[in-house]
N, C-alpha and C positions, 0 to 999 in steps of 0.2 A: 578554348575553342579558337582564339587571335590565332594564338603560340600554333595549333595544331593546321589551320592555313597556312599563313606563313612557311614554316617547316613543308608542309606540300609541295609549294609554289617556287620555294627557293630550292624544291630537287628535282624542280622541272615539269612537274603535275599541272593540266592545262586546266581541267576541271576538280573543282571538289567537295564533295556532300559530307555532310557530318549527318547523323541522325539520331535522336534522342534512345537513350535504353530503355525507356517506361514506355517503347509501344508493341503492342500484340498483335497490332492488326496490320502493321507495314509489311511490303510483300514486294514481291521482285518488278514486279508491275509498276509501282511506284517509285522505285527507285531509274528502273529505266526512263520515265516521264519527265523525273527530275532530267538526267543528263539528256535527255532528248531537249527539254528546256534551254539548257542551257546554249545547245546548236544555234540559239536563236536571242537568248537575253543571256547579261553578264551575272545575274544574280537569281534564282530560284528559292521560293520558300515555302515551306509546307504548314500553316498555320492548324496549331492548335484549338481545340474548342476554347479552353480555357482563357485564352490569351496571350497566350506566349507563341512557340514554334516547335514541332518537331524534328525537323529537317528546315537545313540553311544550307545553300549551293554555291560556288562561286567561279568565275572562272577573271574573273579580276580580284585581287586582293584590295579588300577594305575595310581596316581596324576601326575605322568609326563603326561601324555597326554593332561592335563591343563597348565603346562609351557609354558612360553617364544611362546603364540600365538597371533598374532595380528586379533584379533576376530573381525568377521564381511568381512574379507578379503578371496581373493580368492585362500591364498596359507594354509588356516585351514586343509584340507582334506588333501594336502599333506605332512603338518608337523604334522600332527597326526598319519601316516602310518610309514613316518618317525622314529617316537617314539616308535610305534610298529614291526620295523624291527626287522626279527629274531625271530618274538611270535606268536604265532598262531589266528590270525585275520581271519574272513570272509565278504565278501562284499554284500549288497545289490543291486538292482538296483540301479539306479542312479536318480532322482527326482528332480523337480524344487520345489523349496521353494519361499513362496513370500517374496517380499522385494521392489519390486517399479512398479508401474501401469502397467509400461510395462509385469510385470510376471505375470497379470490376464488379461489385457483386452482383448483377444483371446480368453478367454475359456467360454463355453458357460453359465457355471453354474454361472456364476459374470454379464452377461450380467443384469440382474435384475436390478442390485444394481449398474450399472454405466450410466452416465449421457450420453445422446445422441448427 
């Protein structure tokens, strides 16, 4: 994710959104809100239920926000806010990302594709 800022930033991209693959529910809407966000703050984040993030925004680069995290865990969101104490960040709603059976089989659009 550093490497893939960076790489943006150094070919001249003013703003930039990553967004997680494990979500279903993300939509164009969202994504617009992000960079509308950013119009206004250097950093944008779309927090996950779980604890982590789905989407991470940037229009300043800042490799700390990659440090010293134990990724996949439920304290990512808060030591990424953390990192951004003090800088002008905006938040997204907050979103379930998938990650274990439990975070689809409820929802009706996966019904298809799961076993009875």
């Amino acid at each position: 994710m550093c490497n893939a800022f960076r790489e943006g930033f150094n070919e001249g991209h003013e703003k930039i959104i990553i967004i997680g693959s494990d979500m279903y529910d993300l939509n164009e809407n969202d994504l617009l809100e992000a960079f509308n966000l950013l119009d206004h703050h250097d950093y944008v984040i779309g927090p996950a239920i779980d604890g982590g993030y789905y989407l991470l925004g940037m229009k300043v680069f800042n490799p700390v926000v990659f440090e010293d995290k134990i990724w996949g865990s439920d304290t990512v969101l808060e030591d990424t806010i953390q990192d951004l104490n003090n800088m002008n960040y905006g938040l997204l709603a907050a979103k379930n990302d998938i990650d274990y059976f439990e975070d689809i089989k409820d929802i009706e659009i996966f019904r298809t594709f799961l076993k009875n």
